[in-house]
FILUM-892874 format. One record per residue: x, y, z of N, C-alpha, C in turn. Coordinates in steps of 0.001 Angstrom, whole numbers, padded with zeros to 6 digits, always signed. Layout:
XYZXYZXYZ;...
This chain:
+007452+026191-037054+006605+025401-036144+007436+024256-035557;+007296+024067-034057+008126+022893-033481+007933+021509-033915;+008535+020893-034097+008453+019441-034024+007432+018903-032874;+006382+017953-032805+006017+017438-031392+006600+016351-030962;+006972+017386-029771+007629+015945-028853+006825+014604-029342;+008341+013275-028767+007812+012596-028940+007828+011322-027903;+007036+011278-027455+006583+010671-026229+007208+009064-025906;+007524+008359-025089+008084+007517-025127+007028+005899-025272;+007398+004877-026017+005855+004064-025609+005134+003657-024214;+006521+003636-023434+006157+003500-022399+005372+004339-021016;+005545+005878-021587+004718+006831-020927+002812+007028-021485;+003232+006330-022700+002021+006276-023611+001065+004966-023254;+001542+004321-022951+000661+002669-022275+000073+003408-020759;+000506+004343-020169+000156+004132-018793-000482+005070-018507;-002051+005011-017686-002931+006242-017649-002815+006300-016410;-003415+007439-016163-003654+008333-014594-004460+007526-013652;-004094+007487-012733-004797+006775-011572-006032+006925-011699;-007465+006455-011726-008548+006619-011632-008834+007488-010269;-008183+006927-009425-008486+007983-008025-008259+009234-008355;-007274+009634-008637-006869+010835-008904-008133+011741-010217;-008333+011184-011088-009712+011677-011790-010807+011767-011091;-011092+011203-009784-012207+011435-009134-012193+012619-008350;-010603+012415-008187-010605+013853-006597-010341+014611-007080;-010390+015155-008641-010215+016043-009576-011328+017040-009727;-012657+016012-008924-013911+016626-009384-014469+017037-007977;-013566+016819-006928-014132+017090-005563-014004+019090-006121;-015085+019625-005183-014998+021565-005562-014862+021686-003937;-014806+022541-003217-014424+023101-002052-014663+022185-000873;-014833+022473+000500-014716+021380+001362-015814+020377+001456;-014747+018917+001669-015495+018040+001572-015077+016725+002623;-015850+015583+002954-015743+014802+003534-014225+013816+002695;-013507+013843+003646-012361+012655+002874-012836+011580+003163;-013402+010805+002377-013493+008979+003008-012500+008218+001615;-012104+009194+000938-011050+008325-000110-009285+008330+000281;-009172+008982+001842-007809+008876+002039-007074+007963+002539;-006007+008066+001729-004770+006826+001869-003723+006699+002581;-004244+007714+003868-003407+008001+004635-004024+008658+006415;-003200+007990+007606-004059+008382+008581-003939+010196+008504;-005063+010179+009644-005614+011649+009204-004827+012299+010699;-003963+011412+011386-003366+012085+012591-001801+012340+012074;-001421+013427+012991-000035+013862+013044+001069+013123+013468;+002512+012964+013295+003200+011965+013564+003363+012484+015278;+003642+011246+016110+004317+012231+017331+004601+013383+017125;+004704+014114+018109+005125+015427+018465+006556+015046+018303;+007237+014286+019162+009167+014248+019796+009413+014077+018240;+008686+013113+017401+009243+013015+015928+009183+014398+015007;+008451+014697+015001+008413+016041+014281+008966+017320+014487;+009354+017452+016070+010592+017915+017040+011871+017462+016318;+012127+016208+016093+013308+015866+015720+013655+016196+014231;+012429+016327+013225+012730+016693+012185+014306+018380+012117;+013218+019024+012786+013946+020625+013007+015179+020257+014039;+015539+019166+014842+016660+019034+015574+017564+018540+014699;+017455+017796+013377+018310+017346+012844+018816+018166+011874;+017698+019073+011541+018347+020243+010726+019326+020954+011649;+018919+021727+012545+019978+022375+013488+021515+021647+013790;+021573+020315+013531+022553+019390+014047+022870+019342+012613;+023005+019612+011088+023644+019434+010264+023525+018249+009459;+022581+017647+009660+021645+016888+008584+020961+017218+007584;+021584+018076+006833+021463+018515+005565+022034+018321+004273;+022809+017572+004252+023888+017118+003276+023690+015554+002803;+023899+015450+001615+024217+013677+001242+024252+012998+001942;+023686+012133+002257+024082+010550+003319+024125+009660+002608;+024396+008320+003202+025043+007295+002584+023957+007034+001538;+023827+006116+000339+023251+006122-000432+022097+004657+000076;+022381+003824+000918+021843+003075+001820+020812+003645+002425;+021341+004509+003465+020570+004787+004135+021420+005021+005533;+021398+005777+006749+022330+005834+007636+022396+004256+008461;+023697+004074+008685+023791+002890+008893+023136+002555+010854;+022748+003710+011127+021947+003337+012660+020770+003182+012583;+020100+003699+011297+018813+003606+011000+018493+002198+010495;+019535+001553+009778+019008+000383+008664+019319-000490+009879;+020427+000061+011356+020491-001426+012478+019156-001374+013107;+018677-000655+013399+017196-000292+014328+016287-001054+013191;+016074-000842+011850+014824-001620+011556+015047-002904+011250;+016203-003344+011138+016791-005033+011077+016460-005305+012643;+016322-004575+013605+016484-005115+014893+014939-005315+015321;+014262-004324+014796+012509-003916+014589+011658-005551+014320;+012762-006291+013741+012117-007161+012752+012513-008443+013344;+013497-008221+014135+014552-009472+014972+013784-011024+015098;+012582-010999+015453+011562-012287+015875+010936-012763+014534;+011298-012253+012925+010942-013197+011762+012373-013609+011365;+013507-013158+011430+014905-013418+011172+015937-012777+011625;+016959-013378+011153+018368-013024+011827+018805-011874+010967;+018207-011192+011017+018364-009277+009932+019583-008696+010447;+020539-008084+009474+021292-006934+010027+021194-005932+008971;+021576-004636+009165+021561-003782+008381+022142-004130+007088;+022723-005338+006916+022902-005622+005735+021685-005316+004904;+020872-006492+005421+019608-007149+004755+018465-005769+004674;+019405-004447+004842+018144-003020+004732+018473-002581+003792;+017436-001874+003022+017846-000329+002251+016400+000252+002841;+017259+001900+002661+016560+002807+003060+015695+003639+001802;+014496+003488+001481+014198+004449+000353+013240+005295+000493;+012826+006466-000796+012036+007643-000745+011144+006880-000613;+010456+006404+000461+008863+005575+000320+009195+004188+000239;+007899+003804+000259+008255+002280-000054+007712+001909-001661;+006841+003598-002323+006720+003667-003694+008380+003425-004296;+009126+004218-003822+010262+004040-004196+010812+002581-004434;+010785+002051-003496+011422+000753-002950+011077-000441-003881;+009591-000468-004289+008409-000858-005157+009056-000932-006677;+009420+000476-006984+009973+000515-008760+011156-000057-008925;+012111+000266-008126+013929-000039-007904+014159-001676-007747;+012707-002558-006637+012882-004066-006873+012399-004549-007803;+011744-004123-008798+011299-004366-009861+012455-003750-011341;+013165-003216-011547+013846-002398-012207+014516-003940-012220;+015251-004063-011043+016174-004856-010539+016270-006045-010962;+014751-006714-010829+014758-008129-011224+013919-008451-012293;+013021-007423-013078+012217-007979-014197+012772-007680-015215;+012963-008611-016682+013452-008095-017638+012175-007675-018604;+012283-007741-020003+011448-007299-021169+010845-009034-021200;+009110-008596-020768+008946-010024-021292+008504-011053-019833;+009321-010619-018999+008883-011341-017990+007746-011295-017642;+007180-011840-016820+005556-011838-015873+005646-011197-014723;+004752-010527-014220+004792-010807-012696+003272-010614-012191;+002697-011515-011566+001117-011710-010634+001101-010772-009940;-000098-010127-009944-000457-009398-009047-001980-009016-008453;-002107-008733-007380-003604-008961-007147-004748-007443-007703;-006052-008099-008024-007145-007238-008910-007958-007989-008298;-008769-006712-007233-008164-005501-006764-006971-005435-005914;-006298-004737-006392-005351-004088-005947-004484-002801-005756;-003695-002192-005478-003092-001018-005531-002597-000734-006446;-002544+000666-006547-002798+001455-008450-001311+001167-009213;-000220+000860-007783+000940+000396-008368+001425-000461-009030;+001171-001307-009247+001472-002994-009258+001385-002495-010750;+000424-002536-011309+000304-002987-012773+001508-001952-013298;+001495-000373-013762+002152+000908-014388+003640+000079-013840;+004033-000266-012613+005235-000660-012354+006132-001555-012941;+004978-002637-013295+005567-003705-013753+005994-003138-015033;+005038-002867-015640+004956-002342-017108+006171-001330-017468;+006594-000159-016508+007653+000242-016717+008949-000250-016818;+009059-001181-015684+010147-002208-015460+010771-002925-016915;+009315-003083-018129+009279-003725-019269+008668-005390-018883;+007911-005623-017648+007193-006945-017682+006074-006687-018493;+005414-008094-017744+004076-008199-018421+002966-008492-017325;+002297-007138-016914+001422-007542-015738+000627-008766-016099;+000178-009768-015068-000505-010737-015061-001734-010264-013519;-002886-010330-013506-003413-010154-012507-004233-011238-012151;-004311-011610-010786-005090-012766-010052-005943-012245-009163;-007407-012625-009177-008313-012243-008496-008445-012562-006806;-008980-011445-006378-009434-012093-005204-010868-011520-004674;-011475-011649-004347-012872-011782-003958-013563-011780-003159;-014034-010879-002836-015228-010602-001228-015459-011831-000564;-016260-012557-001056-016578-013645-000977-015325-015009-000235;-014279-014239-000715-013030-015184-000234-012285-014632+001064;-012760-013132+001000-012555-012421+002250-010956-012055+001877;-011050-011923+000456-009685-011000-000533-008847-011805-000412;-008845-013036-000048-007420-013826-000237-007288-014747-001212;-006418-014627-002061-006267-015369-003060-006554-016839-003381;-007033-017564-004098-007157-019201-004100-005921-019449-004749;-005675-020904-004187-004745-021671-004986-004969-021972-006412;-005842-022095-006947-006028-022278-008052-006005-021367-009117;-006644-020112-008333-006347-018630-009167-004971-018304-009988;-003738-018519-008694-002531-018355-009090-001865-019135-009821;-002491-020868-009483-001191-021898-010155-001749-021962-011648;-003349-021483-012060-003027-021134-013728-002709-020124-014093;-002083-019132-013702-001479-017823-014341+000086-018116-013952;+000509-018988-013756+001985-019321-014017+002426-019962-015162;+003170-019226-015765+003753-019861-017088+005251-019703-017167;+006187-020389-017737+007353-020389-017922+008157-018887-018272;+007298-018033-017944+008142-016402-018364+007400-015798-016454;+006838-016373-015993+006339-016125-014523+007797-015540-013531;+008314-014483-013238+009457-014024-012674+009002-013890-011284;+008043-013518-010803+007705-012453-009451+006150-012453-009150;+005724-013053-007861+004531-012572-007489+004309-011702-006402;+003732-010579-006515+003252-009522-005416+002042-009771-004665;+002173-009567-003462+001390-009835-002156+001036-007960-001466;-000094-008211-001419-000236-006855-000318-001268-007146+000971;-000801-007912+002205-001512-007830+003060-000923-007296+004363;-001610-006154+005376-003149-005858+005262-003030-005487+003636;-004662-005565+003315-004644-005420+001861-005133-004133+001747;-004682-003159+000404-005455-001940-000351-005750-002029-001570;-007263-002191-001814-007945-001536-001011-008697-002025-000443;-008460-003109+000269-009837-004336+000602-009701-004017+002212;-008948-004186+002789-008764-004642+004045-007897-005688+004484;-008231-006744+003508-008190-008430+003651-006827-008523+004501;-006825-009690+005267-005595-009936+005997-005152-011609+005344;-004407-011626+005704-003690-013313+005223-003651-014423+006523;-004225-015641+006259-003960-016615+007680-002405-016711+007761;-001829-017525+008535-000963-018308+008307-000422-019693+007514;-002338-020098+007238-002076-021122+006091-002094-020607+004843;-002835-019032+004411-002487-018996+002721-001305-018443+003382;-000131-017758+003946+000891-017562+003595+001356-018947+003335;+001441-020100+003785+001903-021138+003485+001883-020859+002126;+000391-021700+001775-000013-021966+000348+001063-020828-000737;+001161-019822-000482+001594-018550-001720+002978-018732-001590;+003618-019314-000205+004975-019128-000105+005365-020791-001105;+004648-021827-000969+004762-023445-001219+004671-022572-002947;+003660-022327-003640+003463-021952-005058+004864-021255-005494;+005278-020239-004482+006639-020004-005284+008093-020309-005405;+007733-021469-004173+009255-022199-004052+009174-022953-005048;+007804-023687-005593+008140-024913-006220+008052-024391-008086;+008095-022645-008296+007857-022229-009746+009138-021137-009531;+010039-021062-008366+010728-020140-008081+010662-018983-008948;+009969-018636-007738+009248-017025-007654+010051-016422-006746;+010229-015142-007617+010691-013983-005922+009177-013625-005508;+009086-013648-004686+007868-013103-003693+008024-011678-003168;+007348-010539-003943+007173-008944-003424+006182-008559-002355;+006398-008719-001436+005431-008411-000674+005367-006640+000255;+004292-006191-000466+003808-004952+000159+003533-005174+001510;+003746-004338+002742+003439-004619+003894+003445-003064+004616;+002908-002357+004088+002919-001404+004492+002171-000905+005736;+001004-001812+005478-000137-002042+007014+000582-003256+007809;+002093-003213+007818+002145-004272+008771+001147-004601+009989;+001759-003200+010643+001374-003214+011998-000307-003028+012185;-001178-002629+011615-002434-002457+011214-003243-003768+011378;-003547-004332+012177-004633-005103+012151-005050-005196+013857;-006425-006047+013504-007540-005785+014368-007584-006735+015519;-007325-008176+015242-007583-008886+015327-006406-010620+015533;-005474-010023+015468-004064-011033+015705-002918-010103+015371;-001918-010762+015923-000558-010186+015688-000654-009881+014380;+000939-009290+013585+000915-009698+012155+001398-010596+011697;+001051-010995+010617+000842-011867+009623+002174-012001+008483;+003090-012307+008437+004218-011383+007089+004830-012864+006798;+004905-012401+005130+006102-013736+004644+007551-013428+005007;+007823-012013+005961+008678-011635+006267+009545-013322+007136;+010987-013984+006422+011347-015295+007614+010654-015918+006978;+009722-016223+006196+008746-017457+005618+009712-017780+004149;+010505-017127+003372+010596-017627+001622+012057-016759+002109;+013092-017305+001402+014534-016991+001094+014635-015756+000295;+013211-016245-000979+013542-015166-002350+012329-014096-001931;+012860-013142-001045+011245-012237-000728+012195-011013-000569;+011386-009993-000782+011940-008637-000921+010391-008049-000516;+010535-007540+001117+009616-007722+001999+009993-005749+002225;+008362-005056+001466+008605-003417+001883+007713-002998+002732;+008525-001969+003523+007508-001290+003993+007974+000393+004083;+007301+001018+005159+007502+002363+005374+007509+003043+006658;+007283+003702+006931+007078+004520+007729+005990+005784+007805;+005040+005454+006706+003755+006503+006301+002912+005936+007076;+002741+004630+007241+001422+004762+008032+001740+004601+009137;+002619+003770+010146+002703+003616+011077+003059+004709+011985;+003716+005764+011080+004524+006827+012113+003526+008264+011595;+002410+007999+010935+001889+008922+010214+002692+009875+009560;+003629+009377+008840+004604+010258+007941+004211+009841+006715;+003098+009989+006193+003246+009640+004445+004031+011102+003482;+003570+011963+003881+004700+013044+003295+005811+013160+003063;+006870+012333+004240+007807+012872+004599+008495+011447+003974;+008194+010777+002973+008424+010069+002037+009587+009056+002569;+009394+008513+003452+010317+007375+003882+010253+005877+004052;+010817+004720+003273+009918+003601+003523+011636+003149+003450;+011505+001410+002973+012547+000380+003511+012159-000568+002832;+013035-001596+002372+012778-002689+001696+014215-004044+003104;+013341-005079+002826+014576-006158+003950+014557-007232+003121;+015843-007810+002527+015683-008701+001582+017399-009272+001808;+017526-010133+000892+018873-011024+001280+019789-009918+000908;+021169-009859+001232+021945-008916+001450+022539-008549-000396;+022463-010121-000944+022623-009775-002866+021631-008835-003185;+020256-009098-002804+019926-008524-003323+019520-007001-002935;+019293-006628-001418+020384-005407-001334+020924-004623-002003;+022359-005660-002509+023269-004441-003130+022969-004588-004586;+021763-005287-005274+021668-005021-007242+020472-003748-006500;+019132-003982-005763+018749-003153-006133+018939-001867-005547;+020095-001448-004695+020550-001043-004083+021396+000074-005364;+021804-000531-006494+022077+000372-007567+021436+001095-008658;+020152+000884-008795+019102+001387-009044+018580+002615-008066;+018776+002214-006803+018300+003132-005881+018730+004607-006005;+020419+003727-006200+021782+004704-006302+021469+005759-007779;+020855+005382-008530+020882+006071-010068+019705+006613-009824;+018238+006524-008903+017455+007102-009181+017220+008310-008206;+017754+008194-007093+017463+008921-005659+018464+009229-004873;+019896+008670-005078+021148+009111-004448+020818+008524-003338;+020155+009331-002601+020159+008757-001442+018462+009471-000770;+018669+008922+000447+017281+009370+001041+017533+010757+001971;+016640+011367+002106+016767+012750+003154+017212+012769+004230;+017968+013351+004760+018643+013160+005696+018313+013980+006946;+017283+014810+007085+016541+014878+008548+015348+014003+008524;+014579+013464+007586+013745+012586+007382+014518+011738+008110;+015500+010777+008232+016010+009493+009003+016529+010049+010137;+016838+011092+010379+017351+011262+012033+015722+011096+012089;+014826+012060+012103+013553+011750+012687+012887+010175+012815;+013396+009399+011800+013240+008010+011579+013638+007260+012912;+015149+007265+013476+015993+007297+014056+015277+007516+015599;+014389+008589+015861+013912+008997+017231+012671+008470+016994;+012032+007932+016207+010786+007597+016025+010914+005691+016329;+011714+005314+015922+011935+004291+016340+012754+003475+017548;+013227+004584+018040+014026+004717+019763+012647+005265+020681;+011962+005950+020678+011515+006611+021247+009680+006712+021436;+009544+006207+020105+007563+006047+020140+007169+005164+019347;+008178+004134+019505+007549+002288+018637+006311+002225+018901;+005661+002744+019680+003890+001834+019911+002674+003127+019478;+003371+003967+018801+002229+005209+018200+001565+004390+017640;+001577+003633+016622+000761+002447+015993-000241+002081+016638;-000263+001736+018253-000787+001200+019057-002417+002271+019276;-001905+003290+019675-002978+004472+019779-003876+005020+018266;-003214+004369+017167-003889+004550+015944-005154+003443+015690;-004175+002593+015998-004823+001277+015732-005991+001019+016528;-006261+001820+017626-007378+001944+018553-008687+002759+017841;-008521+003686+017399-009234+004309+017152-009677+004304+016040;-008519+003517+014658-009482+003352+013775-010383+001958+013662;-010236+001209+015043-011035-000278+015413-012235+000414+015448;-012547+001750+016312-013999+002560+016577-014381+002579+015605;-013667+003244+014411-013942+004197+013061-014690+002749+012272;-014119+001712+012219-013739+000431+011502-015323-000193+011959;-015540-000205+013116-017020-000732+013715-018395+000132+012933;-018038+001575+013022-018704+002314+013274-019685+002564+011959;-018379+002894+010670-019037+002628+009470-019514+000975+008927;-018919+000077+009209-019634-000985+009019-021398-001206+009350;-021459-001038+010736-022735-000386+011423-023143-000124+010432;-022800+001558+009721-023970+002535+008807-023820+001752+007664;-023027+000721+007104-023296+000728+005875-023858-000784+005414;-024179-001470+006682-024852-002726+006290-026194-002321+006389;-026755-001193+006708-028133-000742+006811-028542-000245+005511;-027611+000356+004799-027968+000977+003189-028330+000107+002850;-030267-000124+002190-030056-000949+001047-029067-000772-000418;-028670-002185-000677-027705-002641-001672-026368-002679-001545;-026008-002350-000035-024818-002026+000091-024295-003667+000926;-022974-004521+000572-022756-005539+001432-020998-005473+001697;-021365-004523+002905-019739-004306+003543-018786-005085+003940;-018112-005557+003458-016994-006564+004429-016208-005815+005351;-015992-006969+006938-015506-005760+007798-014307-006193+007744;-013394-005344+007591-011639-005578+007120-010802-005857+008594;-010081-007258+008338-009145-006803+009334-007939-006335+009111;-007796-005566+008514-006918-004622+008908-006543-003352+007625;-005491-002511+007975-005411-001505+007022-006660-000358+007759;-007065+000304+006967-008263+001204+007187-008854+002216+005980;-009726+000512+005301-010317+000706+004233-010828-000217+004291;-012690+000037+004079-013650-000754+003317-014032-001155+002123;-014108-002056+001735-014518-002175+000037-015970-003041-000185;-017402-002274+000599-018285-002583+000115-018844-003474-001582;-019530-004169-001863-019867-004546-002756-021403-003867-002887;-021570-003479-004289-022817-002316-004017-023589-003229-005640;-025019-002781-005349-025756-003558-006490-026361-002610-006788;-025696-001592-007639-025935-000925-008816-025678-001139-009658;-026141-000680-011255-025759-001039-012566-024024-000630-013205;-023951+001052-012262-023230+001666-012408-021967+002164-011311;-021443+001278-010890-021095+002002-009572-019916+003491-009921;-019491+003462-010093-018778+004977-011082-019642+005944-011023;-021566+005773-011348-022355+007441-011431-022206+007483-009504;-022824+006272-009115-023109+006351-008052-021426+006995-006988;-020637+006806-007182-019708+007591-006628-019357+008643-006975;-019564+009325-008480-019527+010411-008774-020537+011606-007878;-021682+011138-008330-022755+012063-007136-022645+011904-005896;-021732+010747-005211-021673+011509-003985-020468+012117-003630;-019543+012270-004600-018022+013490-004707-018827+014590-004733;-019653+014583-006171-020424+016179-006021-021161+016220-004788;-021832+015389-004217-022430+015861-002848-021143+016368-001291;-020380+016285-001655-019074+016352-000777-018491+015288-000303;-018586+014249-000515-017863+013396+000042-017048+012583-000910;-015657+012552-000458-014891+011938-001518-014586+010304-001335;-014971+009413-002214-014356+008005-002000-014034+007748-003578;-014022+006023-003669-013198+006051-004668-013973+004633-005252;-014033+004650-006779-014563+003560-007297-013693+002070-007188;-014179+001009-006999-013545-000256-007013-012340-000383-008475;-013539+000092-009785-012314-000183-010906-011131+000491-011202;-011287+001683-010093-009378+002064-010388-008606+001054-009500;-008736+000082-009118-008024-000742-008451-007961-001860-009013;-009076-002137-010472-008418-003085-011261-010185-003243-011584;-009730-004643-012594-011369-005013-013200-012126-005952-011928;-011807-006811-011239-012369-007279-010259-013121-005950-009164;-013068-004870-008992-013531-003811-008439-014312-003336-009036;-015013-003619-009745-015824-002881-010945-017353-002487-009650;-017497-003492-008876-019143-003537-008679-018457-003329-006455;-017218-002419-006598-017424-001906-005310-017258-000787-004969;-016871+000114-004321-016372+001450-003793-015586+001126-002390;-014364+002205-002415-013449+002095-001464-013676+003337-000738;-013845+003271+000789-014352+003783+001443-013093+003900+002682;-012969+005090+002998-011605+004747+004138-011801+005660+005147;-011629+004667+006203-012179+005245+007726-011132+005965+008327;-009785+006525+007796-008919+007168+008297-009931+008677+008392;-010668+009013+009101-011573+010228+009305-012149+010751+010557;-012335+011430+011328-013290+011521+012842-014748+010823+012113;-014949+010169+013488-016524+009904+013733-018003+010603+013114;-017187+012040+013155-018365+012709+012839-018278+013066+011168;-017402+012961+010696-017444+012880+008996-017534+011140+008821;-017197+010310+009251-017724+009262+008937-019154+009035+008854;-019903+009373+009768-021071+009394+010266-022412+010114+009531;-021546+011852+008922-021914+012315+007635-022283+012173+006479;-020852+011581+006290-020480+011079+005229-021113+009913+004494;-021659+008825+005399-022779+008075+005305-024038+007980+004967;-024358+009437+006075-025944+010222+005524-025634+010406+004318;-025004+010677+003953-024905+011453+002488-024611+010197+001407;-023987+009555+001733-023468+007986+000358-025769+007332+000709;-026061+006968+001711-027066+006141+002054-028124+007420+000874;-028176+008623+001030-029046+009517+000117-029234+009183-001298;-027441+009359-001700-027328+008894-003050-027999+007668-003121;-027573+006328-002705-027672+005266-003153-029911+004976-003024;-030177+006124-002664-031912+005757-002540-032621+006081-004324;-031199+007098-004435-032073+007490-006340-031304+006236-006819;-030521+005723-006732-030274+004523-007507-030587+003084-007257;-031078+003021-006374-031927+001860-005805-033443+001984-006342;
């Protein structure tokens, strides 16, 4: 009889995404309102270029960076928050990627690092792998998801290494003024903090330019991607822009975990950013409709109190049920898939994440059908 494996502690602390247990239970076709990703195709010329770069011999190893025309184009992308050169790039599998490797990089056994609840399913398993010690700081409907000053400056303690930022926010929406970036950037100069900031919805909002500590803090290691903006979440390509040291530490992590990044993935990168910078623009239109539309249906549900997000494209209703978990379960079994507030942390307990990346007419469905459920539990 074999020995049983034996598992490492650190694979043993960390459970399965709660999302992922929900869409476990979706059975044949169904309404997506739990996706984390737009529901349109990247350009055409980009996805053209994928198969042109194969034909052209972009199949082989590339630099472990990232190609060095690609990392000048998104230093140049960025030109009006700082003086960027491809130094200040790496190129990685995602900006999940980008996420573990700056953390590898700078947290030891023991350290801290803040992070927001609710928040994205990453933050906490990451830290924890890294060997920190997640710390989470609330933020709150009511605050319109942006953090208080006070929240953060008592969860700083002398082992405090790193605080993470995700605005547009997931799964809230929430966007950041220009005065809490102040406030979050002032908290970590004066406890020197590196500042992680997720920015993956850069370009995603409704309602003002964007918003980024990108040029705001020295010590920031500022990610993003290319999944939502170019509708490539598949094609696994994101970027981190940070001071050029730090660059090249986590830049060796990158090197030990991923070699390097795909190499018709960045020629397509490459024509996507020469050639259809403002696809964003035509997304961002339509999920403003999508964004109106379910708000509309869902301030009419009794018990339901929607906040309308600026930006990203995700709602995070607050719902006054006992249970919000049955109540999203029955409406997966009714076909429609969304996602409970507490896989995004304990502050989510009493919402559901709802995401308008969908046509009109499954939004619209999809509604009839959540407003049904929520009448047996009301």
């Amino acid at each position: 009889m074999p020995f049983p494996l034996m598992f490492s502690k650190r694979v043993r602390s960390i459970e399965l995404s709660g999302i992922r247990k929900i869409f476990d239970m979706a059975q044949g076709d169904v309404i997506n309102l739990g996706l984390g990703e737009p529901d349109f195709q990247p350009p055409p010329r980009v996805m053209d270029a994928v198969y042109e770069g194969v034909k052209r011999g972009y199949n082989k190893y590339g630099p472990s960076k990232g190609f060095p025309e690609l990392r000048r184009l998104i230093a140049e992308k960025y030109k009006d928050y700082g003086d960027f050169t491809k130094d200040n790039v790496l190129v990685t599998v995602g900006a999940t990627e980008g996420f573990i490797a700056t953390l590898l990089s700078f947290v030891d056994k023991g350290d801290e690092v803040l992070y927001p609840d609710p928040g994205f399913v990453l933050y906490k398993p990451h830290t924890m792998i890294a060997g920190g010690k997640p710390v989470a700081y609330p933020i709150y409907q009511e605050n319109e998801f942006v953090p208080k000053q006070d929240d953060l400056l008592e969860r700083i303690t002398s082992k405090t290494k790193a605080i993470i930022v995700n605005y547009p926010n997931n799964p809230t929406g929430g966007v950041l003024s220009d005065e809490h970036i102040k406030m979050i950037v002032d908290i970590a100069e004066d406890n020197d903090l590196l500042i992680i900031s997720d920015e993956v919805y850069f370009n995603l909002l409704y309602d003002s330019p964007p918003k980024t500590f990108l040029g705001k803090y020295d010590k920031l290691v500022f990610i993003n991607s290319f999944s939502k903006e170019f509708a490539m979440t598949g094609w696994r390509l994101g970027y981190i822009i940070a001071p050029e040291e730090y660059v090249e530490q986590i830049g060796k992590i990158h090197y030990y975990t991923v070699a390097c990044p795909q190499s018709p993935i960045e020629y397509a990168a490459i024509v996507a950013l020469k050639e259809t910078p403002d696809y964003i623009n035509y997304m961002r239109e339509k999920f403003q409709k999508r964004r109106n539309l379910m708000y509309s249906l869902l301030k009419n549900i009794k018990g339901v109190h929607p906040n309308l997000p600026k930006g990203a494209f995700y709602m995070f209703p607050k719902i006054d049920v006992e249970n919000v978990v049955e109540v999203v379960k029955e409406t997966v079994k009714r076909g429609v898939l969304c996602t409970p507030g507490e896989a995004f942390g304990e502050n989510g307990k009493e919402h559901i994440r709802f995401s308008y990346a969908a046509s009109e007419k499954n939004i619209k469905r999809g509604m009839e059908i959540f407003a049904e459920v929520m009448e047996k539990f009301t």
